[in-house]
C-alpha positions as CSV (number, residue, x, y, z in Angstrom):
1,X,25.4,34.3,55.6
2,X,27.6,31.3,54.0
3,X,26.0,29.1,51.6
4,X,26.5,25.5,51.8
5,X,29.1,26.1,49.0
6,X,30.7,29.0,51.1
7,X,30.8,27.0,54.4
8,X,32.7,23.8,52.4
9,X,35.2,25.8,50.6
10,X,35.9,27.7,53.8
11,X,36.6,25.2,56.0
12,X,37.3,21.9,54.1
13,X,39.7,22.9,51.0
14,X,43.2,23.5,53.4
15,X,42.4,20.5,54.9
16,X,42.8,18.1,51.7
17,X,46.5,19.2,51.6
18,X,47.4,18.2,55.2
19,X,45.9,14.7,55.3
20,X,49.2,13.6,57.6
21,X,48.4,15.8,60.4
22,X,44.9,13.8,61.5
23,X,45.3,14.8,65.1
24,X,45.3,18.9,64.5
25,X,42.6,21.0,65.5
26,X,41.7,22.3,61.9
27,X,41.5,18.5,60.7
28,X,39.3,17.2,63.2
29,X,36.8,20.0,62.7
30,X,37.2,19.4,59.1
31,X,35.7,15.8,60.3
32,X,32.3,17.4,61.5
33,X,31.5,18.6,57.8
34,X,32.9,16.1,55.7
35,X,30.3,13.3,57.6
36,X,32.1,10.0,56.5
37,X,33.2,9.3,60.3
38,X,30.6,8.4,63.2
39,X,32.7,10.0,65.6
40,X,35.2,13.4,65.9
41,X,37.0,12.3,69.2
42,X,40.7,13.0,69.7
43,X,41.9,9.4,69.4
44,X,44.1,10.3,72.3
45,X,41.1,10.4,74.2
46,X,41.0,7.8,77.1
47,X,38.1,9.9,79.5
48,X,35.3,8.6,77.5
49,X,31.4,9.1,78.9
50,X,30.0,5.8,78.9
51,X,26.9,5.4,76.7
52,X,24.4,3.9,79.9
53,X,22.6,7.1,80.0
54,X,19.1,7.2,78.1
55,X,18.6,8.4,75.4
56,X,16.0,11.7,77.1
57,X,19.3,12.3,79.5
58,X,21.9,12.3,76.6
59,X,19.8,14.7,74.7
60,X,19.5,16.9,77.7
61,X,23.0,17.0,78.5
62,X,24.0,18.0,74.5
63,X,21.6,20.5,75.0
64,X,22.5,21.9,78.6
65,X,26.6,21.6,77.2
66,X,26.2,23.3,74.3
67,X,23.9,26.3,75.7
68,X,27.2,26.4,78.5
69,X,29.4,26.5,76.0
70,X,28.2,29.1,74.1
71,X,26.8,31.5,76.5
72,X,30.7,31.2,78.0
73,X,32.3,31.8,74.9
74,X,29.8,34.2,74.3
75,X,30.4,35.9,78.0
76,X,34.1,35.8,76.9
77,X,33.9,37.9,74.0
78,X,31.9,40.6,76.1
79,X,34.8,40.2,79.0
80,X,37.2,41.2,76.5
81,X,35.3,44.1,74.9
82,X,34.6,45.5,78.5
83,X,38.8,45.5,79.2
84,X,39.2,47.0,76.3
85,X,36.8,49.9,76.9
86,X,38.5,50.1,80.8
87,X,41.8,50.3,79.9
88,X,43.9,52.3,77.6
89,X,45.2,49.9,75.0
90,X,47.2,49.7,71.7
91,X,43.5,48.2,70.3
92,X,42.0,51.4,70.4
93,X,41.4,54.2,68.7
94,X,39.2,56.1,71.3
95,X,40.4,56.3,75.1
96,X,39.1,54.0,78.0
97,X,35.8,54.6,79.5
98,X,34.9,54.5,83.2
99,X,31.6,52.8,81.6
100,X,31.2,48.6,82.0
101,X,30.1,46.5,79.6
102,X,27.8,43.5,80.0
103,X,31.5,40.8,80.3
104,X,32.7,42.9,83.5
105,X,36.4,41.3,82.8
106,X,37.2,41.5,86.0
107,X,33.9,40.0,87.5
108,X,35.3,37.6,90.9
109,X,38.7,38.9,90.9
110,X,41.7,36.9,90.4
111,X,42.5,37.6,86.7
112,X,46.3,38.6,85.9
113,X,46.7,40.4,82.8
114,X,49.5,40.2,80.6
115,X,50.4,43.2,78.4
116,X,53.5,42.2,77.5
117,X,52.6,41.6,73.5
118,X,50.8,44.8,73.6
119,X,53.4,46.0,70.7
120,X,51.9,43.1,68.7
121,X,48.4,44.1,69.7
122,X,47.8,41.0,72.0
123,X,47.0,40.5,75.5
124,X,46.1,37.6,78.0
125,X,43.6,37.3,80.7
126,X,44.7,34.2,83.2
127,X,41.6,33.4,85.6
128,X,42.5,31.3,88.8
129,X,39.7,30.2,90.9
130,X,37.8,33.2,89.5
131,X,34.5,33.0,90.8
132,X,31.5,35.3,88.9
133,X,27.9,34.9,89.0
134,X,28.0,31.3,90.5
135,X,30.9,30.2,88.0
136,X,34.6,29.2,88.6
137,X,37.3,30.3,85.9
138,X,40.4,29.1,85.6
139,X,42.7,29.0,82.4
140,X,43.7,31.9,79.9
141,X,41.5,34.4,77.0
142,X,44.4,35.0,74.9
143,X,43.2,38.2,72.3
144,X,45.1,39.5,69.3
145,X,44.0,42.4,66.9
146,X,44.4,40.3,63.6
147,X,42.8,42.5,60.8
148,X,43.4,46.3,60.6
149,X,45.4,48.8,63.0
150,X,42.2,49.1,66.2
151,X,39.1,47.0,67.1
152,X,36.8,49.5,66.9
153,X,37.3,50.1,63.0
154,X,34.6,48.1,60.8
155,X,35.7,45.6,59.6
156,X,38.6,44.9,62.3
157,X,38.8,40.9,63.4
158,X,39.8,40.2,67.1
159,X,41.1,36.5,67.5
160,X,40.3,35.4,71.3
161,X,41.9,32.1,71.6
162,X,41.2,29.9,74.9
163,X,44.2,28.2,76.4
164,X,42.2,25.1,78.7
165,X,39.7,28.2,79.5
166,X,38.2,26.0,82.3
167,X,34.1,26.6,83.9
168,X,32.4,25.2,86.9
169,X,28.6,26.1,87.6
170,X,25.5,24.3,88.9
171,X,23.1,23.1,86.3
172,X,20.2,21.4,87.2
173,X,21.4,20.8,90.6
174,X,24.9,19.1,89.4
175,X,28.0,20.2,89.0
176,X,28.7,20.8,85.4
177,X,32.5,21.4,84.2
178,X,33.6,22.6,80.7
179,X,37.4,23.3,79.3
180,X,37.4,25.0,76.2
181,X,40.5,25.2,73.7
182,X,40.8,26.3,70.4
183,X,39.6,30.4,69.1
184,X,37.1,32.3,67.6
185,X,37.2,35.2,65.2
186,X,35.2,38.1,65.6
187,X,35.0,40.5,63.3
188,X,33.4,43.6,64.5
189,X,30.9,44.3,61.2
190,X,30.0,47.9,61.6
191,X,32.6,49.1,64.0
192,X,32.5,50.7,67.3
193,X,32.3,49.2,71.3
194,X,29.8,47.3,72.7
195,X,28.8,50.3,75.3
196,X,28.1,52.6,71.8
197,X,25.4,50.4,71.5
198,X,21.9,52.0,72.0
199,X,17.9,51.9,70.9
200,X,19.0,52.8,67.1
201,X,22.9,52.0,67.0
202,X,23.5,48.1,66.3
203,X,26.9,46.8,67.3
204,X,27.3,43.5,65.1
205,X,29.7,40.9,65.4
206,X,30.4,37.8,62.9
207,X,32.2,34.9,64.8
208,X,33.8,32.1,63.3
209,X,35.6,29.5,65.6
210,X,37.0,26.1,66.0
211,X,37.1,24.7,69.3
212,X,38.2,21.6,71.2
213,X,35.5,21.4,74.2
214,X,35.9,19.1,77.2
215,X,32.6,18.2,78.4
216,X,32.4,17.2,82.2
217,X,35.0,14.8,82.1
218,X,33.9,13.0,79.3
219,X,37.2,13.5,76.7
220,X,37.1,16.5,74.2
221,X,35.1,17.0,71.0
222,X,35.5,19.5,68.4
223,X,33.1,22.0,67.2
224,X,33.1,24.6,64.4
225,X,31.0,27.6,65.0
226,X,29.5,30.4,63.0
227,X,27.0,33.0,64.4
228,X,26.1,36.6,64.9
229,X,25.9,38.5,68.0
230,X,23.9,42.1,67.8
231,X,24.3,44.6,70.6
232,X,21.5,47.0,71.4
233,X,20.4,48.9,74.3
234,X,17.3,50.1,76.1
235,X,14.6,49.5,78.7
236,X,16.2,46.3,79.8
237,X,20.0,47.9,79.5
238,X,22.1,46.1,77.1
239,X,20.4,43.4,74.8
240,X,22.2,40.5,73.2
241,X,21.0,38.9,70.2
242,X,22.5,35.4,69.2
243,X,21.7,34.1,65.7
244,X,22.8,31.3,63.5
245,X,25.2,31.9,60.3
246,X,25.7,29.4,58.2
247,X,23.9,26.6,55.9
248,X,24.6,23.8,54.8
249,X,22.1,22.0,52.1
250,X,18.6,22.5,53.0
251,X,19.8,23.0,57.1
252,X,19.7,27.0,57.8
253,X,20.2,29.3,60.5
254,X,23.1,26.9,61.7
255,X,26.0,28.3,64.2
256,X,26.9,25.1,65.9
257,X,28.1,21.8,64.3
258,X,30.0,19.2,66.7
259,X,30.0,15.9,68.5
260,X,28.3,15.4,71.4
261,X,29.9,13.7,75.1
262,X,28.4,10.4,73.6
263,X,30.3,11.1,70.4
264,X,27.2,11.5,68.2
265,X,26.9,14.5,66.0
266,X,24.7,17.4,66.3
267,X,24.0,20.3,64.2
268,X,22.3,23.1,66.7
269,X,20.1,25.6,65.0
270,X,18.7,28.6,66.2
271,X,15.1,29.0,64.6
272,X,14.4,32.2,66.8
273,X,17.0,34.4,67.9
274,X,18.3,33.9,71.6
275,X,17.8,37.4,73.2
276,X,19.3,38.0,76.7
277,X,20.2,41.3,78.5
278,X,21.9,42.9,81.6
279,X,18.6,43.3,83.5
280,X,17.2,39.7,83.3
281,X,21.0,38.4,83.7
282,X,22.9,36.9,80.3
283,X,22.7,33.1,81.2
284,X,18.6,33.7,81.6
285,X,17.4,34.3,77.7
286,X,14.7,35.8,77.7
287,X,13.6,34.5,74.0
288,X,14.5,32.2,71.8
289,X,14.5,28.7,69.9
290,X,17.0,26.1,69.2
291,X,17.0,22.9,67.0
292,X,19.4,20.1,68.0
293,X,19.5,18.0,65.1
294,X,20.8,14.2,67.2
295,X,20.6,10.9,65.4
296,X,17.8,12.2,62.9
297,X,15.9,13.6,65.9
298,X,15.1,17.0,66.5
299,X,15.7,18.3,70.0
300,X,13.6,21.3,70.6
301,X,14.7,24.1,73.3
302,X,12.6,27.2,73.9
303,X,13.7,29.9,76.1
304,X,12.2,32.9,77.7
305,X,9.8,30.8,80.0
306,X,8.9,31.1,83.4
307,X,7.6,28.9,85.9
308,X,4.1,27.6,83.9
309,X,6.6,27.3,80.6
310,X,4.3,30.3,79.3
311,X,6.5,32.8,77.2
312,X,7.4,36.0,79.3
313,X,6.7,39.6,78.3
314,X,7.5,43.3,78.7
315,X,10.3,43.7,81.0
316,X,9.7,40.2,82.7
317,X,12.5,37.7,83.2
318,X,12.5,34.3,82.2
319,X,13.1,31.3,84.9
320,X,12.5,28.0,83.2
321,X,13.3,26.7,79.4
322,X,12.1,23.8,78.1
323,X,13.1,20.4,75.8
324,X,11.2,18.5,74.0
325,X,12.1,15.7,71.8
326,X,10.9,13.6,69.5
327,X,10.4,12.2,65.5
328,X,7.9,14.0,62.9
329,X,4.8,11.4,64.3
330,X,5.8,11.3,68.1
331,X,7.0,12.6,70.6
332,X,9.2,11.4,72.8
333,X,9.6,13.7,75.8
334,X,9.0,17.2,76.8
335,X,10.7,18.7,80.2
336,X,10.3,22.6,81.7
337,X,14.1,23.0,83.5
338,X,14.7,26.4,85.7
339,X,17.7,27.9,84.5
């Protein structure tokens, strides 16, 4: 895990030489730690989200788009492991399998590949009007082998970068559209595929990114990101675990810091690991807690729920999380949501 120290140095010190070049992607994530600015927008940015809603609905919605976000990137990540295990590539050192993964790449159709980098160890995934598990994908996973000679070598670091990586899906009854630009860097801890993953093998992967995200039409924000994803398999099939990675002073357990459609910061925490797998469906955690730090107010969502908002069990899937806000001596709302 980066210390505070760690996470400063890592991110902030190239910045300080390239003061000129405000508007680059790097710089403006840079913004997000350094604190001295109330707001990360591109300054290019005329699609702005006017401020009207309250302030229960804004802190939904940074909630609701940062659980999309992630769970797509996340779903990504997955999508390109599963292409690489289904097709013979330079990435490699095993064969393809016949096996899927949880990201079935080619889940809705419509995705052109391009091996034409394959020399250099990249490839591209282009999604029009892809349509998988109730989303729309449209826009380009471009993935390039950046550390060591195959992916399934520990220690090996797989660059997915997303070129307007466009999502449409129904939350909450509304139509809810993200575009994500920018990368992330997974490095694949202990070796080996996703699909090796069983009861006593752990796949792990580190992922540090730096995004751009559009968030429903309402201009784009940057966010830096730092988390851990552990694959494991049994009763349920494959098993997800998100956790946070980072720190920063006395705030642990971080893996999301960013600015929000209403350009406020946030700082997203996960105090329990977010556990999904293949049989309950990987946009339906089945456990978990996250801490969105908004304004000094915590914004509490707790997954795994079902229709009472009790905690499920066993081998039963989750249908409802829920939000609650508020300051230490109040609070302020508290809302059960079906997934």
């Amino acid at each position: 895990m980066l210390n505070a120290a760690t996470s400063l140095t890592f991110y902030l010190l190239p910045f300080r030489q390239m003061k000129t070049l405000l508007s680059s992607l790097l710089l403006i994530a840079a913004c997000i730690f350094l604190l001295t600015i109330s707001s990360c927008r591109r300054k290019d940015d005329d699609d702005v989200t006017p401020t009207t809603d309250s302030a229960t609905l804004q802190e939904t919605n940074t909630s609701s788009d940062e659980s999309t976000v992630s769970a797509e990137t996340d779903d990504a990540t997955s999508a390109v492991d599963d292409y690489l295990n289904s097709n013979t590539t330079t990435l490699l050192r095993q064969g393809a399998s016949t096996t899927q993964t949880a990201g079935f790449w080619n889940c809705g159709g419509n995705v052109a590949v391009d091996a034409s980098l394959a020399a250099q160890r990249q490839y591209t995934l282009t999604y029009t009007n892809s349509v998988c598990n109730g989303r729309t994908r449209n826009g380009k996973i471009i993935f390039k082998l950046t550390r060591d000679t195959n992916w399934t070598n520990p220690g090996a670091i797989l660059r997915i970068t997303y070129d307007n990586f466009t999502v449409s899906r129904q939350v909450n009854g509304a139509t809810r559209t993200i575009v994500i630009n920018g990368y992330h860097d997974i490095t694949n801890v202990n070796g080996g595929r996703i699909i090796q993953a069983t009861a006593t093998r752990t796949i792990l992967h580190k992922v540090r990114g730096n995004m751009l995200v559009g968030l429903n039409g309402g201009g784009y924000r940057s966010w830096i990101v730092a988390r851990k994803r552990s694959y494991t398999s049994g009763n349920n099939g494959l098993t997800v675990k998100i956790e946070g990675d980072t720190a920063i002073g006395t705030k642990t357990k971080i893996d999301v810091i960013g600015a929000n459609r209403y350009d406020n910061q946030f700082i997203s925490m996960i105090e329990v690991p977010i556990v999904s797998n293949a049989q309950c469906g990987f946009w339906k955690p089945v456990q978990g807690k996250k801490i969105h730090e908004i304004n000094l107010r915590n914004i509490i969502v707790t997954f795994g729920l079902d229709a009472s908002g009790n905690a499920v069990t066993g081998t039963n899937c989750a249908t409802h999380y829920r939000i609650k806000a508020g300051t230490t001596n109040s609070l302020a709302y508290d809302v059960l949501l079906a997934y």
